[in-house]
C-alpha positions as CSV (number, residue, x, y, z in Angstrom):
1,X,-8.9,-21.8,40.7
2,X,-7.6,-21.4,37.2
3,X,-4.5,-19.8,36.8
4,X,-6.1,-16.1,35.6
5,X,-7.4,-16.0,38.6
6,X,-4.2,-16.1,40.7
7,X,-2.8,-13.4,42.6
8,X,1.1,-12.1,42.4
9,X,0.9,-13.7,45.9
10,X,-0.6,-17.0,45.0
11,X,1.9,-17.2,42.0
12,X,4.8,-16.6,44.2
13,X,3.7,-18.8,47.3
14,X,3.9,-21.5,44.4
15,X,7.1,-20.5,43.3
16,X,8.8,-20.6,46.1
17,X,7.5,-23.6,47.4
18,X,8.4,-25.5,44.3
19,X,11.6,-24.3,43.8
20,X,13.1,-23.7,47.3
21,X,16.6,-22.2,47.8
22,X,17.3,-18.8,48.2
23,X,15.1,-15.9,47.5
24,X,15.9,-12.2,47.0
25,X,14.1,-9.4,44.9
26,X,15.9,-10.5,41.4
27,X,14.4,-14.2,41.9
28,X,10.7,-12.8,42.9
29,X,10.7,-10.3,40.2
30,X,12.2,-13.1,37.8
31,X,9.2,-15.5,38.9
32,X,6.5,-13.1,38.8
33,X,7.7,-12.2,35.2
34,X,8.0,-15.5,34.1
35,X,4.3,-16.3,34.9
36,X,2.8,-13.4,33.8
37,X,4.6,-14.2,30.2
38,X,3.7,-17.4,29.9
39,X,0.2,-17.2,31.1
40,X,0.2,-14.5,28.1
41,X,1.9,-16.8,25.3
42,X,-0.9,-19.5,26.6
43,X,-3.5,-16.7,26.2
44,X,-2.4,-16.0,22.7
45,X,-2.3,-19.5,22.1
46,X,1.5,-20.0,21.7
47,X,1.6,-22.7,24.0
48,X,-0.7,-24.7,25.8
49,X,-0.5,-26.2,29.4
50,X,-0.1,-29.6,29.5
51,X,-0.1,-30.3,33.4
52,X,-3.2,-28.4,35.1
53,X,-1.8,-28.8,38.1
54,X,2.1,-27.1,37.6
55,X,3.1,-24.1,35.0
56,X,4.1,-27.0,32.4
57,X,3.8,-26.1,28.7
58,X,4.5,-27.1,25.0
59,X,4.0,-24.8,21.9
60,X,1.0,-25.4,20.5
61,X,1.1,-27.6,16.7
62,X,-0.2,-24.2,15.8
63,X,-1.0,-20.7,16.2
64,X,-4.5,-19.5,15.8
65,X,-5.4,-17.2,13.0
């Protein structure tokens, strides 16, 4: 499953299992945010994922014309 094709669900299932602690609606709604802008900064080619298996990026040596 790449990661467009996760769900808010899916996304947060990971999140929470990765991170652990405590979890109220400011942390979810942090998390889910935090995905959804960094699966659009890969999209634009900002940054690229360097660990296909974790949300693990670097910018990108350069941005696309």
């Amino acid at each position: 499953m790449t990661r467009a094709q996760l769900t808010q669900w899916q996304v947060l299932f990971k999140a929470v299992r990765a991170l652990g602690g405590t979890w109220d609606t400011q942390r979810t709604v942090t998390a889910l945010r935090d995905a959804a802008l960094l699966h659009f900064l890969a999209q634009e080619g900002l940054i690229v994922r360097i660990d296909p298996s974790r949300a693990t990026y670097r910018v990108a040596k350069r941005r696309p014309s």
